[in-house]
N, C-alpha and C positions, 0 to 999 in steps of 0.2 A: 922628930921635927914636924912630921906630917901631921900627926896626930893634933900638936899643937895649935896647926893652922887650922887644921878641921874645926877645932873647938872656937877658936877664933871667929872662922867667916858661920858658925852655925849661929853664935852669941849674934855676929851684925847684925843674921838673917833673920832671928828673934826679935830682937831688937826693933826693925825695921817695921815686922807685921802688924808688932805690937802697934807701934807708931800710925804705920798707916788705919788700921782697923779703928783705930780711934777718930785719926781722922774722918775716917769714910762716917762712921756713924755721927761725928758732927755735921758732914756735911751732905748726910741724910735726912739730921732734921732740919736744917739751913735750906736745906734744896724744897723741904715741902715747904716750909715759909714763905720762901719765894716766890713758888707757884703760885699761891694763895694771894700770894702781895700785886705780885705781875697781873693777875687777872681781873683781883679790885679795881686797878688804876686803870682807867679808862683812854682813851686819846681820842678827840674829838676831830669829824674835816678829815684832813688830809695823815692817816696813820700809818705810823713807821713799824715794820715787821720786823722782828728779829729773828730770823733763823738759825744764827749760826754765830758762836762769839770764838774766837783761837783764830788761827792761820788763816781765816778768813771770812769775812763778813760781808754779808747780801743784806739788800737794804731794797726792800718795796714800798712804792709807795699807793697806797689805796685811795682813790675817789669816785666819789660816787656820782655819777653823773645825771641822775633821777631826783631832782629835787620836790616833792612835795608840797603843792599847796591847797589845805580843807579847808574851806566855809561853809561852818555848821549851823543850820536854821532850825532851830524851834519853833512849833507853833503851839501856844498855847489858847489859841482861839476855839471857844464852844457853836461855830455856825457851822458845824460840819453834821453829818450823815449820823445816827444813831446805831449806822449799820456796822461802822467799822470801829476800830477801834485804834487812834494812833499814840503809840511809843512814845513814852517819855525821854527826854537827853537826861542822862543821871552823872554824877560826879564819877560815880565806876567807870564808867563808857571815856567820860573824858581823861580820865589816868591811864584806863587800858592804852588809847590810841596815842596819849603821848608817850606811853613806854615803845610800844610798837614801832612807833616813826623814829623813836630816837634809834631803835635798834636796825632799821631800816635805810638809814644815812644820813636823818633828819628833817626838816620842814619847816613848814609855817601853819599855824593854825590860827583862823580867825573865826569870832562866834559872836554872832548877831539873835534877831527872832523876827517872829512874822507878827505884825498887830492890825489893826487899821487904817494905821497911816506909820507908812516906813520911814520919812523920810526924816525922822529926828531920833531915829530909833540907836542905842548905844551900841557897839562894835567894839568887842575884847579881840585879844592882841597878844601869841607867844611864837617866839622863834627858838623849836625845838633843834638843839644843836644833836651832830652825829656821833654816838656812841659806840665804837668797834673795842673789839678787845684783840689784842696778839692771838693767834690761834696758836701760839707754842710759846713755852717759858723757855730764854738762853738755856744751851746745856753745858753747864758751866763745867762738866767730867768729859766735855768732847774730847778732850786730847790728857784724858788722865787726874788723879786726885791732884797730883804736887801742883796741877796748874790751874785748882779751882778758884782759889783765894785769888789769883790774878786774872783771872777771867773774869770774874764776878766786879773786879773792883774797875776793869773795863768798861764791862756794863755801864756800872752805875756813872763812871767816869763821862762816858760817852752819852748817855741821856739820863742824867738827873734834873733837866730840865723837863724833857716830855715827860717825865713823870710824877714832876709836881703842875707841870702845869694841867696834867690830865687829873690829879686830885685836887686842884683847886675847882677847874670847869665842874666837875661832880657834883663840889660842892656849891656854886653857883646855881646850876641846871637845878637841883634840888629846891633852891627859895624859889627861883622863877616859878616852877610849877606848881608849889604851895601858894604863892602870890595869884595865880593863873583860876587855881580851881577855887580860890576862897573866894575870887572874882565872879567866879562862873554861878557857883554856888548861891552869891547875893541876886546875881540879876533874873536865875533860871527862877529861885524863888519867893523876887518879888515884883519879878515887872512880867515872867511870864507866863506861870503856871497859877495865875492866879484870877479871880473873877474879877474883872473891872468892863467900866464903858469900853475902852480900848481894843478889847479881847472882845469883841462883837463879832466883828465881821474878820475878814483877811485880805490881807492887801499883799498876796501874793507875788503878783506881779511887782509893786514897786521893790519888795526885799532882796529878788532873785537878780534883777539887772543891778541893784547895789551891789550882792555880791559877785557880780561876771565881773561888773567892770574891776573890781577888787582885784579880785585873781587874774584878768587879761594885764594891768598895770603890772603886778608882780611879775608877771612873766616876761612882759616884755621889758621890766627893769634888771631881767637876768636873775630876780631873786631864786624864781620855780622855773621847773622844764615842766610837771603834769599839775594842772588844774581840777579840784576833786571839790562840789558843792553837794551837802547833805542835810539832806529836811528834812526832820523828825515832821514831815506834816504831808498831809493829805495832799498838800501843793491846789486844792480848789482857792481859787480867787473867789471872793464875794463881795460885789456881786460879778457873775459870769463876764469872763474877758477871753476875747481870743487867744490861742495857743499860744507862749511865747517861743520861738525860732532860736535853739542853742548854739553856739559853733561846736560842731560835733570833738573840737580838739576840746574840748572840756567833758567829763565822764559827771555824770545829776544822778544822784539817787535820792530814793525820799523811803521811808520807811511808813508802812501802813498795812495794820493785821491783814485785809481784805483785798489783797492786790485788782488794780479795775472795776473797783467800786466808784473813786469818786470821780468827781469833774477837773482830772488831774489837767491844769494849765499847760504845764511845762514838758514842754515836745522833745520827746526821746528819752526824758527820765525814767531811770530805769528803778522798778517800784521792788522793795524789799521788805520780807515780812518779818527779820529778828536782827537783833545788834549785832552775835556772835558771825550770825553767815556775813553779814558786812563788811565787818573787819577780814573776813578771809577771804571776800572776792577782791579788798581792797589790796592782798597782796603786801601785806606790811607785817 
């Protein structure tokens, strides 16, 4: 009779392995899928963490309380120095910094230029939303295989919203920025890097107080916490004007090969000689 049983509970335990092993490897390759799905989908703002899906769920919530705002000046005026050489803004530059910022919590980026007379001058316009990703996939074998199909269907249960709505923003953020740089694209060349009457002189001065009061407005409308203004230009006014006076709560940089070569206007800007260092003292 013993014997019997033996053969019995051995056939269930066969049985069983068999069962599970099947399982586990479906839910091998399910669990990479997932990873790979989880980590596409994005969540924009305010993102929900999952740690933990079974007997108990923790729920973080992420903001970022650094909000970003760049105004980017070109200058494509020829009254400058022969001595230096200033950097062109290129469609790279501008894709890098909007990947960057979006991965950074997001912002706002506004792009103007410097000519001879600012004050009719056109001014592009993107509001780069925040990009976070879950720093962990649910582990849907927390508590064992037999309760992955129910864990997972929790999951989905419980945010199948944030996770279409994070693959629709993906795919909006995406035309925005095609929209953005084909913009940027048109004006960098054909209103600024090119030779006309316009592009004579530089009217420094009127460009830079258009873009403070910009970014002082954004801030004090709660859109930005940091103010961040960037001249691809020598920042010389022509002809010679007195220094302009920044609020130091605003960070000026201007790029130019030949740092303290020219007749840099704009008091406290701090002068930088390549794209790459820029973006990394920007901290994005």
């Amino acid at each position: 009779m013993k014997n019997v049983l033996y053969i019995i509970l051995a056939f269930s335990l066969l049985l069983t392995v068999s069962s599970c092993t099947e399982i586990l490897e479906k839910f091998k390759n399910f669990e990479s899928a997932s990873k790979s799905d989880i980590n596409k989908n994005t969540v924009f703002g305010k993102v929900l963490k999952l740690f933990k899906i079974g007997t108990e769920e923790k729920e973080v919530v992420v903001k970022n309380d650094q909000v970003k705002g760049i105004y980017l000046l070109p200058d494509g005026t020829y009254s400058t120095s022969s001595e230096y050489v200033v950097p062109k803004l290129t469609d790279a530059f501008l894709e890098a910094l909007i990947d960057k910022l979006r991965k950074a919590g997001g912002g706002y980026i506004w792009l103007s230029y410097i000519d001879d007379v600012s004050k009719d001058n056109e001014c592009l316009y993107v509001r780069v939303t925040s990009c976070m990703h879950t720093n962990s996939a649910p582990d849907y074998m927390s508590d064992g295989a037999v309760n992955y199909q129910k864990n997972r269907k929790k999951f989905l249960a419980l945010h199948e919203k944030e996770l279409k709505d994070s693959i629709r923003e993906v795919s909006e953020m995406k035309i925005k920025k095609q929209n953005f740089l084909e913009a940027a694209n048109s004006l960098l060349t054909q209103k600024v890097y090119v030779k006309s009457d316009r592009n004579k002189l530089s009217d420094v001065k009127g460009s830079v107080q258009s873009a403070i009061k910009v970014l002082t407005d954004a801030r004090r409308n709660g859109l930005i916490t940091e103010c961040l203004l960037i001249g691809f230009s020598d920042f010389q006014n022509d002809p010679d004007c007195p220094k302009l006076q920044i609020d130091s709560s605003i960070k000026v940089f201007n790029l130019i090969s030949q740092p303290g070569k020219s007749k840099n206007c704009v008091s406290g800007s701090q002068e930088v000689m390549d794209v790459d260092y820029l973006l990394s003292i920007l901290k994005l």
